[in-house]
PAROBA-639656 format. One record per residue (C-alpha): residue number from 1; residue in one letter; y, z, x. Coordinates in Angstrom, 2 decimals, padded with zeros to 5 digits. Example, Ala and Ser with C-alpha at 12.3 -4.5 7.8 and 13.67 -1.06 7.14 Angstrom:
2
n->1, res->A, py->-004.50, pz->007.80, px->012.30;
n->2, res->S, py->-001.06, pz->007.14, px->013.67;
//
This chain:
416
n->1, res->X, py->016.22, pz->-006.67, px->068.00;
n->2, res->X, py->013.45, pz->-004.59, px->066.01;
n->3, res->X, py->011.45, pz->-005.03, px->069.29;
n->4, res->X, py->013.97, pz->-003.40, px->071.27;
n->5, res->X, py->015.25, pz->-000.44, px->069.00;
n->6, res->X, py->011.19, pz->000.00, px->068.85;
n->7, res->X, py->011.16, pz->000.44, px->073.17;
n->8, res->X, py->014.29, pz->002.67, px->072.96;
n->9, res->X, py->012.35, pz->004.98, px->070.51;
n->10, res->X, py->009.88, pz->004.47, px->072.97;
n->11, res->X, py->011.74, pz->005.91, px->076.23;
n->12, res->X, py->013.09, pz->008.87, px->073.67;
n->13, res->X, py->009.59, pz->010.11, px->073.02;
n->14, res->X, py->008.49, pz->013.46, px->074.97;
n->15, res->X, py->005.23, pz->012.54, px->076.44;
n->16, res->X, py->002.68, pz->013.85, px->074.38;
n->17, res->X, py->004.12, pz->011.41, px->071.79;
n->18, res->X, py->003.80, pz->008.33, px->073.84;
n->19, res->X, py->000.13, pz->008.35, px->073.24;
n->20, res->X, py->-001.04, pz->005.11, px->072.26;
n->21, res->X, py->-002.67, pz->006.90, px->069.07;
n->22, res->X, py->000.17, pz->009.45, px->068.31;
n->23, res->X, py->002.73, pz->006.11, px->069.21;
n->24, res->X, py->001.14, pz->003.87, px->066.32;
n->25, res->X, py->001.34, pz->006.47, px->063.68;
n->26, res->X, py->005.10, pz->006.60, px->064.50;
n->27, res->X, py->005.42, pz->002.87, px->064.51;
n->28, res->X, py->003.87, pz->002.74, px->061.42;
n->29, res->X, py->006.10, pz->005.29, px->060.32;
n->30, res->X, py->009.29, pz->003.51, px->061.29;
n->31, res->X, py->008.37, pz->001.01, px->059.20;
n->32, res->X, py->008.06, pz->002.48, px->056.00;
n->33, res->X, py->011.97, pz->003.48, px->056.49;
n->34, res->X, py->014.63, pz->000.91, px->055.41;
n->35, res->X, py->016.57, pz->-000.70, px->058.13;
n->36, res->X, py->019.80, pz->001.04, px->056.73;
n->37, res->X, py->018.17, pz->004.57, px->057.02;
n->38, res->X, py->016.11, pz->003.60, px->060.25;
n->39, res->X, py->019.78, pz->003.07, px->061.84;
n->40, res->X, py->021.34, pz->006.05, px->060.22;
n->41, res->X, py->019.15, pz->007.62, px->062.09;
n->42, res->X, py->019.35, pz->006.25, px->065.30;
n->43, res->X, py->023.17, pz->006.17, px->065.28;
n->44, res->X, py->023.18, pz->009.72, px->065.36;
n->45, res->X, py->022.08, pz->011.52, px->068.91;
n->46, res->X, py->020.62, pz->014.16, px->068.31;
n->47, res->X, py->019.09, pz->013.46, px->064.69;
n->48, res->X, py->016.55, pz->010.91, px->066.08;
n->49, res->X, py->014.60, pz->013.23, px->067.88;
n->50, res->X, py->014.37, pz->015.86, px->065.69;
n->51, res->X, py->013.84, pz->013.37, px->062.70;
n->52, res->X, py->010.70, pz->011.95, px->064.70;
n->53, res->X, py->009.08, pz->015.01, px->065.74;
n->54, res->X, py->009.52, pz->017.07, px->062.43;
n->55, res->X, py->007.94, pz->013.55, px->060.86;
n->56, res->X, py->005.32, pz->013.33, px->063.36;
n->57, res->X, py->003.98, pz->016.80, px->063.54;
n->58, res->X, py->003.87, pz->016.53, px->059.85;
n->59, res->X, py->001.45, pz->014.05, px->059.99;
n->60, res->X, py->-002.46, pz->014.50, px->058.27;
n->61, res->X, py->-003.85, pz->014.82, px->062.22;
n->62, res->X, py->-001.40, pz->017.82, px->063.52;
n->63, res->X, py->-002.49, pz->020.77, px->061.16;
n->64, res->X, py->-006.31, pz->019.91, px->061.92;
n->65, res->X, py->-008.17, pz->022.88, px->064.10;
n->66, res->X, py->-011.27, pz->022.36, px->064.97;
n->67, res->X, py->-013.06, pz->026.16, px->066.21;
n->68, res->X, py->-013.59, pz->026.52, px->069.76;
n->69, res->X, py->-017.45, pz->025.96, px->070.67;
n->70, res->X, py->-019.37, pz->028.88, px->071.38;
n->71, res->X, py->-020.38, pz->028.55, px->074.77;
n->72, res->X, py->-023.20, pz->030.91, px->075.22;
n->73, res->X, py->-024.38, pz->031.38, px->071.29;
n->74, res->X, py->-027.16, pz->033.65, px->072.11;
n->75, res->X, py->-025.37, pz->036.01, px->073.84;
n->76, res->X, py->-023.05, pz->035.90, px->071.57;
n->77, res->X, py->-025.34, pz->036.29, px->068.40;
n->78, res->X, py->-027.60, pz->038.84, px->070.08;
n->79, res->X, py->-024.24, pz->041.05, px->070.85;
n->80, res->X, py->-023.32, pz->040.69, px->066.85;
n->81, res->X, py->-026.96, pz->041.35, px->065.67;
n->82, res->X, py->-027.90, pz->044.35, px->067.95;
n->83, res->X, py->-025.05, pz->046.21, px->068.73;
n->84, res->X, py->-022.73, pz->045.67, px->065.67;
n->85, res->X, py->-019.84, pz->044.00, px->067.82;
n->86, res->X, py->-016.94, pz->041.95, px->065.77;
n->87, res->X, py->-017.26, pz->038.50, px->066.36;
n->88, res->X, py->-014.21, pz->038.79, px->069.17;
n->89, res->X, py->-015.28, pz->040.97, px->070.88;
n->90, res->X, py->-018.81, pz->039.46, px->071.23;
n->91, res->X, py->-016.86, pz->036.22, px->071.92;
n->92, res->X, py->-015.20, pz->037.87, px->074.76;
n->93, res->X, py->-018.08, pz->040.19, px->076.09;
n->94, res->X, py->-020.30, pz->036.65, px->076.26;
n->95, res->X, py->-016.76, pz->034.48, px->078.03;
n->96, res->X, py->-017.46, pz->037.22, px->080.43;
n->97, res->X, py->-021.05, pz->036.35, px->081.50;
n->98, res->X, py->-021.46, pz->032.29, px->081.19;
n->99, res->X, py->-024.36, pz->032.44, px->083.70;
n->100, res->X, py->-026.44, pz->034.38, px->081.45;
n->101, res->X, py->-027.89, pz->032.03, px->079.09;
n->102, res->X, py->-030.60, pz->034.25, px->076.99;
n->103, res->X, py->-031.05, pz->038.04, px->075.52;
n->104, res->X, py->-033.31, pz->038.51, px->078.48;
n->105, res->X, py->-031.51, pz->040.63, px->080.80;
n->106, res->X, py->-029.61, pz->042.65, px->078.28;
n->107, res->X, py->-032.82, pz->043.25, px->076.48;
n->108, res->X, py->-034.46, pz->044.22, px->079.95;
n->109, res->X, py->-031.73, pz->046.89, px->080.26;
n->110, res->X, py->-031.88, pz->048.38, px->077.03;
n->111, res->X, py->-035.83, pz->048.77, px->077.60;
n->112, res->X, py->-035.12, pz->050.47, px->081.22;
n->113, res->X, py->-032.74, pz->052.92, px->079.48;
n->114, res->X, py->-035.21, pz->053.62, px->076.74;
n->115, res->X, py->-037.95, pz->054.29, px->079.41;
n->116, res->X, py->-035.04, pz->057.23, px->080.57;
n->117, res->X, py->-034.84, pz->058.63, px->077.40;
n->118, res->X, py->-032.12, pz->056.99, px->075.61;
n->119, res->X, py->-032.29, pz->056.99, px->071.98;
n->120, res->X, py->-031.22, pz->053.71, px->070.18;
n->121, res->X, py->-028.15, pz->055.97, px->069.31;
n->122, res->X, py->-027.47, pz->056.49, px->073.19;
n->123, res->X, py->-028.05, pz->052.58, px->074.41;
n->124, res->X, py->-025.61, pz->052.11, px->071.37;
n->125, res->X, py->-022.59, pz->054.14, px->071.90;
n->126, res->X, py->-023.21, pz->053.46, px->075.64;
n->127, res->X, py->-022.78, pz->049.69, px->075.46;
n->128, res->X, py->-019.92, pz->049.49, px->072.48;
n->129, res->X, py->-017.69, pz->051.25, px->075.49;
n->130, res->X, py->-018.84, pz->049.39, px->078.46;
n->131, res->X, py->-021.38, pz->046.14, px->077.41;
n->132, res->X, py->-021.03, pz->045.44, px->080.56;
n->133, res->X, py->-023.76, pz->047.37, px->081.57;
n->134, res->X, py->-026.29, pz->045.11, px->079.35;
n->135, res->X, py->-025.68, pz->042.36, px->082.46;
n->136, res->X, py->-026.07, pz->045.15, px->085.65;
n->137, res->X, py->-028.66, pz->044.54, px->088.18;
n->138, res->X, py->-031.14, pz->047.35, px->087.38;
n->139, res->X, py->-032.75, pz->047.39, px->090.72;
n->140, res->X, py->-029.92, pz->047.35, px->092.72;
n->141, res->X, py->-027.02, pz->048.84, px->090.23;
n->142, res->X, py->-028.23, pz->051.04, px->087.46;
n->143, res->X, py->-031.56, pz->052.71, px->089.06;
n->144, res->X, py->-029.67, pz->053.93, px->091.78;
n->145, res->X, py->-026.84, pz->054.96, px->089.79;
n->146, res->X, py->-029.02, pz->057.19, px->086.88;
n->147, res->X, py->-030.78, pz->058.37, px->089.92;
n->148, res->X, py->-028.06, pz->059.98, px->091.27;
n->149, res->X, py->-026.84, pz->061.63, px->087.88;
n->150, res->X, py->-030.91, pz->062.68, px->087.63;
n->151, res->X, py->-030.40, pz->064.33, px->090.84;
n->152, res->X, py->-027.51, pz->066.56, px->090.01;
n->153, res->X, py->-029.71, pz->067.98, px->086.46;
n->154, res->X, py->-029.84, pz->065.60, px->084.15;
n->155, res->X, py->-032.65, pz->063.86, px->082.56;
n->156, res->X, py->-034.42, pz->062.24, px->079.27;
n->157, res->X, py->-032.16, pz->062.80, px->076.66;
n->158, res->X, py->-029.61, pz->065.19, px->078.08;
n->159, res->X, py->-029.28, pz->062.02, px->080.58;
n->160, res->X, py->-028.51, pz->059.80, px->077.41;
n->161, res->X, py->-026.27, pz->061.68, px->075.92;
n->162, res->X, py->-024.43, pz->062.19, px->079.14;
n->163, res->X, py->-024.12, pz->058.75, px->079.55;
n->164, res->X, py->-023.41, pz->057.76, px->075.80;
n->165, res->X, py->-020.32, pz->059.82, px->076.39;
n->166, res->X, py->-019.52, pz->058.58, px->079.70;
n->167, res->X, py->-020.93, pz->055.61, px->080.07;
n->168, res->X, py->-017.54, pz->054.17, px->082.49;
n->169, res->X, py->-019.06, pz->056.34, px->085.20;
n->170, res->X, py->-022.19, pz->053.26, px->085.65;
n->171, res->X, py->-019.52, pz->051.08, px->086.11;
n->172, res->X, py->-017.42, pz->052.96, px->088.88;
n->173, res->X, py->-018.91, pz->052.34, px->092.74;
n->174, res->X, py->-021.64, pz->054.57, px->093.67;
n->175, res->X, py->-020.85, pz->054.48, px->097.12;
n->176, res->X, py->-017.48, pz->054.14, px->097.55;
n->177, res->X, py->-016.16, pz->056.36, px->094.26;
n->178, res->X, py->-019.17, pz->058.28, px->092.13;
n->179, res->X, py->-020.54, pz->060.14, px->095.39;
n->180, res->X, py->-017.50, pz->061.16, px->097.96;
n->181, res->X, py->-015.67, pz->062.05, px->094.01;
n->182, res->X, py->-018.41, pz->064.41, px->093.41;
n->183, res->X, py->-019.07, pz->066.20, px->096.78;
n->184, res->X, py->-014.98, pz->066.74, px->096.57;
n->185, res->X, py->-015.21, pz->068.47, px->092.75;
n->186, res->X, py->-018.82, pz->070.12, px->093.75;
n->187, res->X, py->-016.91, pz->071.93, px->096.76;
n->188, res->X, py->-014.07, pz->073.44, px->094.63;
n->189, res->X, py->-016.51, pz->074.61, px->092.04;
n->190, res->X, py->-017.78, pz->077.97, px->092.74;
n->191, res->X, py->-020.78, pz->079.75, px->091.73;
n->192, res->X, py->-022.51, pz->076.12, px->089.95;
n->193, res->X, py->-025.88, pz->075.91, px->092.28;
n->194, res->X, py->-027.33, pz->074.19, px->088.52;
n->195, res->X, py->-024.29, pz->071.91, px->088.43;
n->196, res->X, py->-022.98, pz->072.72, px->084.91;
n->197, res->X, py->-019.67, pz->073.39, px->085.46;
n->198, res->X, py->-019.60, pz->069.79, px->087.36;
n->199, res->X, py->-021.48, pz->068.26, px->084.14;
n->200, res->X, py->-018.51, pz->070.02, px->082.06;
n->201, res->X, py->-015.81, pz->068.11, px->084.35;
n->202, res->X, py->-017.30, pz->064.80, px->084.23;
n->203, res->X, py->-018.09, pz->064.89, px->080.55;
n->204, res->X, py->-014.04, pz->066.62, px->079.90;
n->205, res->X, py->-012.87, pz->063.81, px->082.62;
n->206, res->X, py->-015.11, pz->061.06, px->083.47;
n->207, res->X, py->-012.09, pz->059.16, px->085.13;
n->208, res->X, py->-011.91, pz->061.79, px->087.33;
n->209, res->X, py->-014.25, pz->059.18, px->089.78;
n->210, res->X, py->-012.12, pz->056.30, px->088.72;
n->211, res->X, py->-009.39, pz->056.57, px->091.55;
n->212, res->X, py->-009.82, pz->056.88, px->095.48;
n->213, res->X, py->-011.23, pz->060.09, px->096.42;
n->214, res->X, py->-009.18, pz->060.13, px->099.88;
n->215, res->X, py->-005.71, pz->059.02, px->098.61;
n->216, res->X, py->-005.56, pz->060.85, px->095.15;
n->217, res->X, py->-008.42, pz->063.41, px->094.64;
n->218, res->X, py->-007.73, pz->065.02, px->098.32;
n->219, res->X, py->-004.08, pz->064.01, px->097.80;
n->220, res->X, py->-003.91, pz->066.60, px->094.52;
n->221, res->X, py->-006.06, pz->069.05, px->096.02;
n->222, res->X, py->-004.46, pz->069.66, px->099.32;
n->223, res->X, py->-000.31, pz->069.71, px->097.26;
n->224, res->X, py->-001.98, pz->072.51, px->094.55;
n->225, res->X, py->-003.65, pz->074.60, px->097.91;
n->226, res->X, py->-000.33, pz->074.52, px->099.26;
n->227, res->X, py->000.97, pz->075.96, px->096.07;
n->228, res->X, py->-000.76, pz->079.14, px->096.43;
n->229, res->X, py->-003.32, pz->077.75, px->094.08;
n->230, res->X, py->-006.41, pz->078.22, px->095.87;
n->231, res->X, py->-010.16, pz->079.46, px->095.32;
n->232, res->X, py->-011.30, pz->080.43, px->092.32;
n->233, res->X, py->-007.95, pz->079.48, px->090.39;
n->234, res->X, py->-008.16, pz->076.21, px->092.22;
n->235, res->X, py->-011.81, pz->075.99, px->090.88;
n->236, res->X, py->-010.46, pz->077.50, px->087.05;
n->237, res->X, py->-007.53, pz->075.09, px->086.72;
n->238, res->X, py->-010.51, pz->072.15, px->087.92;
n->239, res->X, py->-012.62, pz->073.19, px->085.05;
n->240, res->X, py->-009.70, pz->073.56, px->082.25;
n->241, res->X, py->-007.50, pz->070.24, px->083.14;
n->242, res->X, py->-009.57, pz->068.20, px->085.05;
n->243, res->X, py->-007.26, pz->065.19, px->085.15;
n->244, res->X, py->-004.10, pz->067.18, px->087.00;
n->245, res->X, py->-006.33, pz->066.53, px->090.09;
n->246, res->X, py->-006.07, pz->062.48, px->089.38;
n->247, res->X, py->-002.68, pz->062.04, px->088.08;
n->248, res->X, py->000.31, pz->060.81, px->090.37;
n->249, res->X, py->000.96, pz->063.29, px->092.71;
n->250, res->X, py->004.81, pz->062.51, px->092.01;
n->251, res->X, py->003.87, pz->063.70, px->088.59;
n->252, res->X, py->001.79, pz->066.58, px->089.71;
n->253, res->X, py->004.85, pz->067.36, px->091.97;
n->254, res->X, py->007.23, pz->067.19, px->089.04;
n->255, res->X, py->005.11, pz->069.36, px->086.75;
n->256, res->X, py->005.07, pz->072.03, px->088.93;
n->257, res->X, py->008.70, pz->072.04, px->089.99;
n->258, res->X, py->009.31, pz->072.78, px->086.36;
n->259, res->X, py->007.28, pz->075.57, px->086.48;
n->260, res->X, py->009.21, pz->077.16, px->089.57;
n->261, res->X, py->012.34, pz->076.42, px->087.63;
n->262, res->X, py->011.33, pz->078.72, px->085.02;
n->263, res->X, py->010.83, pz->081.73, px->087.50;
n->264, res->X, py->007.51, pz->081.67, px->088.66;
n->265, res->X, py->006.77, pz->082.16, px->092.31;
n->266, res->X, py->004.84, pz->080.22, px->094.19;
n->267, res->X, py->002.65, pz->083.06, px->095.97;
n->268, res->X, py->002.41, pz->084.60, px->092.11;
n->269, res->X, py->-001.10, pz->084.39, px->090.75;
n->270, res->X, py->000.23, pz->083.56, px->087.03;
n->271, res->X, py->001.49, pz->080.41, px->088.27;
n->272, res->X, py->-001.87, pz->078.19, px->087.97;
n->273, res->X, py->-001.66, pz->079.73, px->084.59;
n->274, res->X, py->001.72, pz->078.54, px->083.43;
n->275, res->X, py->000.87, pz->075.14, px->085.27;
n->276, res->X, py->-002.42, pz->075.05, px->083.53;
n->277, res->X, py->000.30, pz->075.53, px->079.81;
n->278, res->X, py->002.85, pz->073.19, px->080.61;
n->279, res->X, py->000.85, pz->070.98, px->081.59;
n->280, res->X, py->-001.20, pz->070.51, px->078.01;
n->281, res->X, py->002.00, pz->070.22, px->075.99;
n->282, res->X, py->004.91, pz->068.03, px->075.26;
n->283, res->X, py->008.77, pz->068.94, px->076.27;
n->284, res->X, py->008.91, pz->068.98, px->072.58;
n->285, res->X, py->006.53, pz->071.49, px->071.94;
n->286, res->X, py->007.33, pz->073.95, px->074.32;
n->287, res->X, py->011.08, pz->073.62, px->072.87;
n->288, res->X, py->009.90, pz->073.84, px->069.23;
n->289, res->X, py->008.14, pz->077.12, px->069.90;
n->290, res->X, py->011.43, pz->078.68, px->071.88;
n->291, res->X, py->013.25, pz->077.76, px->069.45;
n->292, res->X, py->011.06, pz->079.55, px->067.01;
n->293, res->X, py->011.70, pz->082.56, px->069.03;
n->294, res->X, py->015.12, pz->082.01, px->068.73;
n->295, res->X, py->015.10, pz->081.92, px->065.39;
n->296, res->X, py->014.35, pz->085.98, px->065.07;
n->297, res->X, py->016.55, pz->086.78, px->068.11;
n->298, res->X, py->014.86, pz->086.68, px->071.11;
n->299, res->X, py->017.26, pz->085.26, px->073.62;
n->300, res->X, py->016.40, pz->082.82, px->076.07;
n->301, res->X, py->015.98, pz->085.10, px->079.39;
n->302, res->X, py->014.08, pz->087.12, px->076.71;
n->303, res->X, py->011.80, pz->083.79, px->075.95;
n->304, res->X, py->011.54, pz->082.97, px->079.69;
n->305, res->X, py->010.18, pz->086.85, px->080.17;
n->306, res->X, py->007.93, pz->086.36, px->077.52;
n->307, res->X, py->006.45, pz->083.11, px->079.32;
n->308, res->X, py->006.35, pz->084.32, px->083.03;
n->309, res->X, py->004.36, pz->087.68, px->081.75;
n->310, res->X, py->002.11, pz->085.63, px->079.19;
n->311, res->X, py->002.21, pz->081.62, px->080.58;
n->312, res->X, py->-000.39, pz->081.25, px->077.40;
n->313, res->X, py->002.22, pz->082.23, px->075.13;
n->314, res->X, py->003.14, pz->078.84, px->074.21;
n->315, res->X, py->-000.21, pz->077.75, px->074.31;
n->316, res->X, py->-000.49, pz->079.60, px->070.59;
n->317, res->X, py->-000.37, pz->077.88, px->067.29;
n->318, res->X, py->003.62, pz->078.10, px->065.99;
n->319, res->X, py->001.93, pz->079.36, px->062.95;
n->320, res->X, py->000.21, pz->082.52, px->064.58;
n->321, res->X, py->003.49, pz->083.16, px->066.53;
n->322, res->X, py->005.55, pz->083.38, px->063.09;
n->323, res->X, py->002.68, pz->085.28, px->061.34;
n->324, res->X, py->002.88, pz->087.61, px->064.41;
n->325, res->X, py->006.70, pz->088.33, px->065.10;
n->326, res->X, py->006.95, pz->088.90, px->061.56;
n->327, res->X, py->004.18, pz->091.50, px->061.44;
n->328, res->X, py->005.19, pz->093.17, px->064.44;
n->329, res->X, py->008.40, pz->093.51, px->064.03;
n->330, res->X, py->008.75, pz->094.05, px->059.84;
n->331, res->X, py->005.83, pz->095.40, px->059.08;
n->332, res->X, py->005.24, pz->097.53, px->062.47;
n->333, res->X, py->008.78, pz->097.72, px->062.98;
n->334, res->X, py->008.80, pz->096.59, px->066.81;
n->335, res->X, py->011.58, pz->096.04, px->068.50;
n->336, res->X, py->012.25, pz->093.03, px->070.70;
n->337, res->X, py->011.85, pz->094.92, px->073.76;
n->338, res->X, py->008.03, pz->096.02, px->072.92;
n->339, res->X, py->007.08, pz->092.44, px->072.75;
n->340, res->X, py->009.18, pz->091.17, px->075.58;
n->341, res->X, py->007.38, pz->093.56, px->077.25;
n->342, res->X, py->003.87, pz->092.93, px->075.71;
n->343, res->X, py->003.78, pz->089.41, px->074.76;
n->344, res->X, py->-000.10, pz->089.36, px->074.84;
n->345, res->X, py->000.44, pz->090.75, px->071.57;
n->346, res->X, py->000.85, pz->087.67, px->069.84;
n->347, res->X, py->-001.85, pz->085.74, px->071.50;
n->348, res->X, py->-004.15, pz->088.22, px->069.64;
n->349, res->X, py->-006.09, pz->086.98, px->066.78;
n->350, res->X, py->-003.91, pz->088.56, px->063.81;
n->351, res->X, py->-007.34, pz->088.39, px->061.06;
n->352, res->X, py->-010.17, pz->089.68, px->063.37;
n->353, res->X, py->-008.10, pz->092.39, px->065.76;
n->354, res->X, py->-004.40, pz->093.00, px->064.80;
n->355, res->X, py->-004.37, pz->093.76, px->060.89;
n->356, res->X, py->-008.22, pz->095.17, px->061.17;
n->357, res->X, py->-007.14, pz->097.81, px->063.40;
n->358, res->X, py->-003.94, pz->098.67, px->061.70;
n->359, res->X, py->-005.80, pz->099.51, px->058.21;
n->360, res->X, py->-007.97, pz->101.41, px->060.21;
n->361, res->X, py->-004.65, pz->103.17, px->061.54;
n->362, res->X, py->-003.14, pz->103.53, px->058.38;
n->363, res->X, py->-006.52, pz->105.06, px->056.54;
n->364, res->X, py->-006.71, pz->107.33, px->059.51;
n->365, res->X, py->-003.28, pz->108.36, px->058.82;
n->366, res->X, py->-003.41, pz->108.74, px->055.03;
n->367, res->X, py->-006.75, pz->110.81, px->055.49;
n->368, res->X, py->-004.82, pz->112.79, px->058.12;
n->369, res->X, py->-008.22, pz->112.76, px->060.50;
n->370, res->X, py->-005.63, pz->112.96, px->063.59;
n->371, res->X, py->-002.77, pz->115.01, px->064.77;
n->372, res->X, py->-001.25, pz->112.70, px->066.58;
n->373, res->X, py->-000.77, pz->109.22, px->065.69;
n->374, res->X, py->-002.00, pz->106.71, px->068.90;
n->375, res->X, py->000.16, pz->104.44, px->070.11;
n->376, res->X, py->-000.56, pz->100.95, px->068.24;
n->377, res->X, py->-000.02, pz->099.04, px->071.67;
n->378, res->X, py->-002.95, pz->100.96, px->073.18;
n->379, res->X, py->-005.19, pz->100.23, px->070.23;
n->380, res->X, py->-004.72, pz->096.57, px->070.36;
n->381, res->X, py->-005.17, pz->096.29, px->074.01;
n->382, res->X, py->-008.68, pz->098.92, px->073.25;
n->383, res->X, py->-012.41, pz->096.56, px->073.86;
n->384, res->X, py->-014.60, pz->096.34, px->070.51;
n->385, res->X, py->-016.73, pz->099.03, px->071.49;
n->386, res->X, py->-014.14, pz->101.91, px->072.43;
n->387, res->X, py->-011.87, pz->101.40, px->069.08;
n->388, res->X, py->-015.36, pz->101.70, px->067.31;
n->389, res->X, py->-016.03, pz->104.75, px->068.80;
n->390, res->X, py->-012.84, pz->106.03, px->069.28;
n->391, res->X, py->-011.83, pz->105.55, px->065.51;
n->392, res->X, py->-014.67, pz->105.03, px->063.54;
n->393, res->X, py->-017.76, pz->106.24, px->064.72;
n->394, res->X, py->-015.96, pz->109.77, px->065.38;
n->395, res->X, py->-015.59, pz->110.49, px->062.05;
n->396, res->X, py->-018.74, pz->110.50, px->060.56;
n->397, res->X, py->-017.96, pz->111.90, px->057.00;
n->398, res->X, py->-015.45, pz->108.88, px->056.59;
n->399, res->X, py->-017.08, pz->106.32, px->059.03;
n->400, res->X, py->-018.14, pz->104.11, px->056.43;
n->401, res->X, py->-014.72, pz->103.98, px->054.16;
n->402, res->X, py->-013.33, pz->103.03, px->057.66;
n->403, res->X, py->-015.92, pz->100.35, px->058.98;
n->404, res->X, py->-015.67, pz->098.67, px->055.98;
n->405, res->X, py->-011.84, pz->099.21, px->055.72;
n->406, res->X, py->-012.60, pz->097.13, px->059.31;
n->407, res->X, py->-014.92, pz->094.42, px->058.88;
n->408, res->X, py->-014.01, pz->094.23, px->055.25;
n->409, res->X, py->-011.08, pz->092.31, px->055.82;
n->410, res->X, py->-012.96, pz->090.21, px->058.22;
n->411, res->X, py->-015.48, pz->089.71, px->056.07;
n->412, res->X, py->-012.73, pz->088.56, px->053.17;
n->413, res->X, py->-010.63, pz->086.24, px->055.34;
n->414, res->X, py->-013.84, pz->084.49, px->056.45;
n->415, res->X, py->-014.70, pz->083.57, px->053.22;
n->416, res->X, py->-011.56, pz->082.59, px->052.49;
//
């Protein structure tokens, strides 16, 4: 009878339990209980089962981990001890490369680089992004690849820190993405024979080489030239936002649509400019900041004016804008309709232009040096060198109460 309750157990059992090890610890188990409890047990369906495997993963064996070998410990050690890497990650960076046994190749990489010009800082900051450069070919991978980059400008340590920055671009196809993504960006740019513009791309963008040239690059390119956006805006929005030109062209599509919705045109030249705004802030933002002009009146045809005659309107600080509406419109006592008219206004900076030049005004006026008072707009809108000799050079018994009524307050907020 105790044999067969013992094979019923048996049949039971999930399988991992009908090891003969695991089996004999349960055996022995079962007979430390009394036959009373044993069949209490057993009686019940669905107690059994539970009883056993709550019993038998409680056992001394089932809370014992052993750590996973390490399979390639040099790697591993030389990643922790050179380049600072947690112990995961080393683990993971060394899983990735089981056929190198020994700090040889990585070591012959780092010693290439330095021969380019690399600091120990460059190699460094290079590798912690992409380590898997330390196990490239140099011959056939990396020579080529720095070779190309050397070509377009850079070298010895401008190269490294290049690189250090950007170090995904050794990883990306030289042939098939790196090159064609290039000659397409180099053939928008305009006026860059010494490449710096292109440099300023990469570095701002580096993925910019990380998707097909044909399918997305060309893809972007040809919807935004079709969009009126062409030449040197096409070449201007390329250097301010490089990745509109690699995102979904759904997305692209979309972003632009809500541009149109606002009012903008698409043969109007300010439209690469409010594309350019929407597309470095969040729904939120841009509501946020109408809602700020809401706030002191402005209604929302007046806030869509605003936007389609100054698209970097909502590209300023919500901070400035208060500081600004305020001044203009207490202290100056503007109406709504100058700056719905003349929202550049408020994209001026209010501590080096704006309050400057209305102290100069307001000296001007108190001294009585003019007969008629100039139209504040105009001022504002005046270059450096004009209001300085329009209002301050002029009058040469006062000049200097007046320049340093002007850079005084500079001068001040600086130090503040």
């Amino acid at each position: 009878e105790s044999l067969s309750l013992s094979l019923s157990l048996f049949d039971l059992l999930p399988l991992p339990l009908k090891h003969p090890a695991t089996l004999m610890q349960t055996l022995h188990l079962r007979s430390s209980l009394s036959p009373s409890r044993f069949s209490s047990l057993y009686s019940n369906p669905t107690r059994p089962f539970l009883s056993l495997f709550s019993s038998v993963a409680s056992l001394p064996h089932a809370h014992t981990h052993s750590s996973p070998p390490i399979p390639n410990p040099s790697i591993f050690n030389y990643l922790i001890e050179t380049f600072g890497f947690s112990e995961s990650r080393a683990l993971s960076i060394s899983n990735r490369f089981p056929w190198i046994e020994t700090p040889e190749k990585p070591q012959s990489v780092v010693q290439f680089l330095k021969q380019l010009g690399f600091s120990e800082t460059h190699i460094r900051s290079s590798v912690r992004v992409s380590p898997q450069i330390l196990f490239s070919n140099i011959d056939k991978t990396l020579k080529p690849k720095l070779q190309f980059f050397q070509e377009l400008g850079l070298t010895g340590s401008d190269l490294g820190k290049f690189i250090s920055k950007n170090s995904p671009l050794l990883t990306r196809s030289l042939d098939r993405k790196l090159i064609p993504c290039i000659e397409i960006i180099k053939k928008i740019l305009t006026n860059d024979d010494n490449n710096q513009d292109l440099i300023r791309v990469l570095s701002r963008c580096n993925w910019i080489t990380s998707k097909d040239p044909e399918s997305r690059l060309l893809g972007n390119i040809s919807y935004l030239v079709s969009c009126g956006i062409v030449g040197s805006q096409l070449s201007v929005l390329l250097k301010r936002q490089p990745r509109l030109f690699i995102m979904q062209e759904s997305a692209l599509r979309d972003l632009v649509s809500r541009v149109i919705d606002v009012g903008f045109s698409i043969d109007s030249r300010m439209l690469v400019h409010a594309v350019y705004t929407v597309s470095c802030l969040s729904t939120e933002t841009i509501t946020r900041k109408l809602e700020l002009f809401r706030s002191f009146g402005f209604s929302k045809d007046e806030c869509l004016a605003m936007f389609r005659r100054a698209p970097g309107l909502l590209r300023t600080s919500e901070v400035k804008l208060k500081l600004g509406i305020e001044f203009f419109m207490k202290c100056i006592k503007f109406e709504k309709s100058v700056l719905v008219h003349r929202p550049w206004c408020l994209m001026l900076s209010m501590e080096e232009r704006v309050i400057p030049r209305y102290r100069v005004l307001q000296l001007i006026k108190e001294k009585r040096l003019l007969k008629k008072e100039p139209s504040f707009i105009n001022v504002l809108n005046m270059p450096e060198d004009e209001f300085l000799e329009k209002f301050i050079s002029r009058f040469r018994d006062d000049a200097e109460e007046l320049l340093v009524t002007y850079r005084g307050d500079v001068l001040d907020s600086s130090e503040e």
